[in-house]
C-alpha positions in Angstrom: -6.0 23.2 -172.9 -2.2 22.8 -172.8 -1.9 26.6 -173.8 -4.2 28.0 -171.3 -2.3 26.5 -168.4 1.0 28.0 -169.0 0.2 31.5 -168.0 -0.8 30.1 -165.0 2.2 27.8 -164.3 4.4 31.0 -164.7 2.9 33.2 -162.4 2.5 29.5 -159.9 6.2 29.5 -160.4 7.1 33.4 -159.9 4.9 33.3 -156.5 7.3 30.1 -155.5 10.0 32.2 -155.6 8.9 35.2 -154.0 7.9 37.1 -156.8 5.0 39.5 -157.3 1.9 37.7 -159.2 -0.2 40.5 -159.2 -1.7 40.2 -155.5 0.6 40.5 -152.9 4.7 40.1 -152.9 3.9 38.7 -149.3 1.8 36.2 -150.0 2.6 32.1 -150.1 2.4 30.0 -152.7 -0.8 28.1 -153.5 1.0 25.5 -155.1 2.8 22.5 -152.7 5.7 21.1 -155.2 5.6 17.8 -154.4 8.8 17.4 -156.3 11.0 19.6 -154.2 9.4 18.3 -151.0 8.0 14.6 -150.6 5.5 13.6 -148.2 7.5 10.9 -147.1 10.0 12.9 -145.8 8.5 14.6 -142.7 11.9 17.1 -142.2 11.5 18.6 -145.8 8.0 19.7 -145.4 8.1 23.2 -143.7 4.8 23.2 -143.0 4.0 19.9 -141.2 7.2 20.6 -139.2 6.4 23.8 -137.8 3.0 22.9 -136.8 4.2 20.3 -134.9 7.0 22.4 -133.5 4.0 25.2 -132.2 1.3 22.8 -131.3 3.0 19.8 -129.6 2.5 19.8 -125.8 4.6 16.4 -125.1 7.4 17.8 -126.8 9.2 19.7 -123.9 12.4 18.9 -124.7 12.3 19.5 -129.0 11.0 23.1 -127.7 14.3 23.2 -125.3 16.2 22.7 -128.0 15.0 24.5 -130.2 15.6 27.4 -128.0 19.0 26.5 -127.0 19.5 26.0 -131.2 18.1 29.5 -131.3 19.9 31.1 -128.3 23.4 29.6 -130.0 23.0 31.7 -133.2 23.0 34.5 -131.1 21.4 38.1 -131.3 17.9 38.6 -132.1 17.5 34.9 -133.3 16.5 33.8 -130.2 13.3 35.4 -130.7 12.8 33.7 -133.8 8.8 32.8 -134.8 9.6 29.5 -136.3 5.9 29.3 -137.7 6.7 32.2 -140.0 9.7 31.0 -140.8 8.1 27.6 -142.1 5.9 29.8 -143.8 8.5 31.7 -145.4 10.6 29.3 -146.5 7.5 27.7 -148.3 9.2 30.3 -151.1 12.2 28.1 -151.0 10.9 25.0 -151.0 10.1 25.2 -154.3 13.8 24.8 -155.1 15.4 23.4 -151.7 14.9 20.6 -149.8 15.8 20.3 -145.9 16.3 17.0 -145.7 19.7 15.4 -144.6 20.9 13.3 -147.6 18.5 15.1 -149.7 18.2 15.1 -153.3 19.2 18.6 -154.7 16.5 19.9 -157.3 16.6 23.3 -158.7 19.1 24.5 -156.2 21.2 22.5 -153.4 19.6 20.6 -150.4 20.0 22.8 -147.5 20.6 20.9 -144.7 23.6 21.6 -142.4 24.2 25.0 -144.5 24.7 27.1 -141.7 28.4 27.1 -141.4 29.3 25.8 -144.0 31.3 27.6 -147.4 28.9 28.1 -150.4 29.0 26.1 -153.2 30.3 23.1 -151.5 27.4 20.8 -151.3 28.4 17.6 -153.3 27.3 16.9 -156.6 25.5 20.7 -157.5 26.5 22.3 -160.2 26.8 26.3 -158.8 27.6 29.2 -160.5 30.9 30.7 -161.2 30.4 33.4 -159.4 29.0 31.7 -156.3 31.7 29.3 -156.4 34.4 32.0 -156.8 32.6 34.4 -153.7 34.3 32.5 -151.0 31.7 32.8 -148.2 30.5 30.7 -145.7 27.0 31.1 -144.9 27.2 32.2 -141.2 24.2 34.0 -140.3 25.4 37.4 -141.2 26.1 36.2 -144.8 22.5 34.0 -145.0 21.0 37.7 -144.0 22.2 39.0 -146.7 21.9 36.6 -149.6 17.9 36.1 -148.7 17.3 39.6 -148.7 18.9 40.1 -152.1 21.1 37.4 -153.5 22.0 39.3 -156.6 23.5 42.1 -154.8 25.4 39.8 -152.8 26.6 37.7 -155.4 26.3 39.4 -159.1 25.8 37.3 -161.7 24.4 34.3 -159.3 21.8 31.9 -161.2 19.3 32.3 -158.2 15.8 33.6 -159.6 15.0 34.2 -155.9 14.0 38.2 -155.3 14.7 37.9 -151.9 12.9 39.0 -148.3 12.4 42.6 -147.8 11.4 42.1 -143.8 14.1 41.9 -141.7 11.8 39.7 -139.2 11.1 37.3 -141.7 14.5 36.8 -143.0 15.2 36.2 -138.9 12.5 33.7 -138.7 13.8 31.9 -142.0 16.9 31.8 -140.9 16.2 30.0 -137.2 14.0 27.8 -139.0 16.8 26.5 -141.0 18.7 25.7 -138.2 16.1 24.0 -135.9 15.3 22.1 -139.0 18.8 20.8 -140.1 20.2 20.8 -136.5 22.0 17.3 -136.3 
């Protein structure tokens, strides 16, 4: 039994990451890790958040800021769809967690990235050559890494093949800074 369901957890593991499983390179994963993104934590679920985010009518003022969130990262972002970019970064919750003060798994916890210089979240062990890039992830330089992080960083240990659509890297992006806004 064992050996038939390995096939299947690679390919449940290559769609988590964005990668091509044989139907569409677009398409979510089926597959909620609970691991990366518990329940009980209502910020590190991506898609409870943005639900509530689009479909809330007494929350006036979370929509205001939002916007004003939005607005301050300038250009195109205010425009933002943060329901895609929920659904987008469920590619990256298989690895990231939103939460503030939350755990790292696979790769760092995300929260309060924007800003702030890679590799410096406590206690995750990154890369050399992440560590050596000396970037801060403004949103110029977290356009670039989720579009393709190994031509931004060679030699990174990110399995992530990146976002192809400019939109949806937008959206992504906004998301993560509704979402971790402090």
């Amino acid at each position: 039994m064992l050996r038939s369901l390995v096939p299947l957890a690679g390919a449940l593991i290559i769609a988590a990451c964005g990668g091509e499983t044989g139907d569409t390179a677009d398409a979510a994963p089926a597959v909620h890790n609970e691991a990366a993104a518990p329940a009980a934590e209502p910020s590190a679920t991506a898609s409870s958040a943005a639900t509530a985010m689009a479909s809330s009518d007494d929350d006036d003022d979370d929509d205001d800021d939002a916007g004003a969130i939005l607005a301050a990262l300038g250009g195109d972002y205010a425009n933002a769809d943060l329901t895609n970019g929920a659904r987008q970064f469920r590619r990256c919750q298989s690895c990231h967690t939103l939460n503030e003060g939350g755990r790292h798994t696979v790769g760092p916890n995300l929260h309060g990235v924007i800003g702030r210089a890679a590799a410096s979240a406590e206690g995750f062990n990154y890369s050399p050559q992440l560590t050596e890039a000396g970037l801060t992830w403004d949103v110029e330089t977290l356009n670039a890494w989720i579009e393709n992080p190994r031509a931004l960083v060679p030699g990174n240990r990110m399995s992530f093949v990146g976002l192809r659509e400019a939109d949806d890297r937008r959206d992504v992006i906004g998301y993560l800074a509704v979402e971790t806004a402090e």
